[in-house]
N, C-alpha and C positions, 0 to 999 in steps of 0.2 A: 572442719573442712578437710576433706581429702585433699592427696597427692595428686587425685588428677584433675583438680578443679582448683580456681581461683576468683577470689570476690572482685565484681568492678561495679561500686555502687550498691545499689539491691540486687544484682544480678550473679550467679555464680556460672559463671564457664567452664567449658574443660579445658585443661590443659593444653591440648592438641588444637585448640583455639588461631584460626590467624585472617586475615581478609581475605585472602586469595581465597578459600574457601566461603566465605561471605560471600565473597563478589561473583564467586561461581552459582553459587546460592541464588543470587539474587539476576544474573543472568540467565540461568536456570526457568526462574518465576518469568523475569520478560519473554523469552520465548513460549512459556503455555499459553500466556493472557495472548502473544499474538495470535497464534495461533488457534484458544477459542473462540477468539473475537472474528477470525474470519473465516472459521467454520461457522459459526451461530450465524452471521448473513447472508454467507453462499447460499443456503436451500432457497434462502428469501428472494435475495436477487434471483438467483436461475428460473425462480416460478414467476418472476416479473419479467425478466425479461423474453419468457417464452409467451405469455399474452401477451407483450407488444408487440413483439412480431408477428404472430398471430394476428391483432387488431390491425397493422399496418398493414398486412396480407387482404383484409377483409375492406380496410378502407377504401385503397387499391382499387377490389374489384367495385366497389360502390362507386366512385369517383369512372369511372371508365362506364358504369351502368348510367349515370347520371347525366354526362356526356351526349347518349345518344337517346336521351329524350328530347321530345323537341322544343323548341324555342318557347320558354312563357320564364313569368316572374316565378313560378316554383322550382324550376330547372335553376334558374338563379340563384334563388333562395339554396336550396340543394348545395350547388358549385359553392356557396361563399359557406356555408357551414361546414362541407367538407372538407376546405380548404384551413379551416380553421383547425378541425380536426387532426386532417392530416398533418399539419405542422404540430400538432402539441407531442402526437405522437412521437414525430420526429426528433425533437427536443429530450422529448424522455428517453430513445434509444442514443441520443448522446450523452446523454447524462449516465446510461448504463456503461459506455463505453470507458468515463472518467472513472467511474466505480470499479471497472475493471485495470484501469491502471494504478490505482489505490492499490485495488490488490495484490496485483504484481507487487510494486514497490513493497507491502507489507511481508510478502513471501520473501522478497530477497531480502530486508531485515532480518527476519527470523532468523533463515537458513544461514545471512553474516555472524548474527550474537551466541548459534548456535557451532560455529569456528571456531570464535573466539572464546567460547565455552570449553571447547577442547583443549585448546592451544593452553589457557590460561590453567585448565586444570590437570597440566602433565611439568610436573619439576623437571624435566626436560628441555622441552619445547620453549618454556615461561620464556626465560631467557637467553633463548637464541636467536640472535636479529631477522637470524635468514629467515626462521618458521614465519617471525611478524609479517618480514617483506612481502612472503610468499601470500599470507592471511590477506596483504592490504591488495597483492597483483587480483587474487580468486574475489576480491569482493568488486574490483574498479574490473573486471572483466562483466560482469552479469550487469550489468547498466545500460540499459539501452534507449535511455533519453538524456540528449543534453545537461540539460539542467540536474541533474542526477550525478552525473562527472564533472559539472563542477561545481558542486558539493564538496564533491570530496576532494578533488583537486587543492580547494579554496582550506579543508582541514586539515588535511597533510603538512600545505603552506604556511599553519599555523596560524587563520582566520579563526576571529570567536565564532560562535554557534549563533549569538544576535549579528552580525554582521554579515552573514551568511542567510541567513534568512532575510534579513532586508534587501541583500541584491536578488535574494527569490523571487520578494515581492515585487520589485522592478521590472523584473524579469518576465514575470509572469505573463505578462499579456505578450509576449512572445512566443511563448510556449505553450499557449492554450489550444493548440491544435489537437484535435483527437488522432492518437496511431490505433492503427489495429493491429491487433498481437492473434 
């Protein structure tokens, strides 16, 4: 065995071996997967949600075309299928909306792991409180839903990660409003 390696196990390390580089490592790895995981269904969402609007566009004019035919049970039949229609639509461009605040949240993950990616990988920085405090103000500034800040409010505080997701879930149906961004 060389000087710059050391057995643990089956395994031989080098020397210059320590977690902090692990954990950059492995911070590192979290930030790609996020980030191909929502590159890989932007293209998909964008081309969905550019036929729903489209189709909503189109039902629109059907629904207003439908309208002014005149009174019989086909005009009926018409208004209540449209109507069916038009709601499903509706549904689906809120449900795109929810997938875009996924997104968001996932971007500002990344963009936090990939801070603390820095921060953790400068002998510097590691340990000095100020860079952390600064790391926690720049991640609880980019929040811009409730439920999101107190999150993190709730980890600071020194809440576990299950306790904190079950006032999520409580929570939830409080916060299920769609925002647009």
């Amino acid at each position: 065995m060389s000087e710059t390696s050391q057995n643990i196990g089956n395994d031989t390390l080098p020397m210059d071996w320590s977690h902090i580089k692990e954990t950059v490592k492995m911070l590192n790895l979290a930030v790609a997967r996020l980030e191909h995981a929502m590159t890989d269904g932007e293209d998909s969402v964008g081309t969905l949600t550019d036929s729903f609007t489209s189709l909503a566009a189109s039902i629109s004019t059907m629904g207003t075309a439908a309208n002014d035919l005149p009174e019989s049970g086909i005009k009926d039949t018409i208004l209540r299928n449209w109507h069916s229609v038009s709601t499903k639509v509706n549904e689906a461009i809120v449900a795109f909306q929810f997938y875009d605040r996924l997104t968001q949240r996932l971007v500002h993950i990344s963009k936090s792991l990939a801070e603390m990616t820095e921060l953790v990988d400068n002998d510097t920085r590691i340990n000095d409180p100020y860079e952390w405090k600064g790391l926690q103000e720049m991640i609880k500034s980019k929040y811009t839903l409730d439920s999101d800040l107190a999150m993190f409010n709730a980890i600071l505080a020194g809440k576990s990660v299950e306790e904190i997701l079950a006032e999520a879930r409580e929570n939830y149906k409080d916060d299920n409003d769609v925002e647009l961004f």
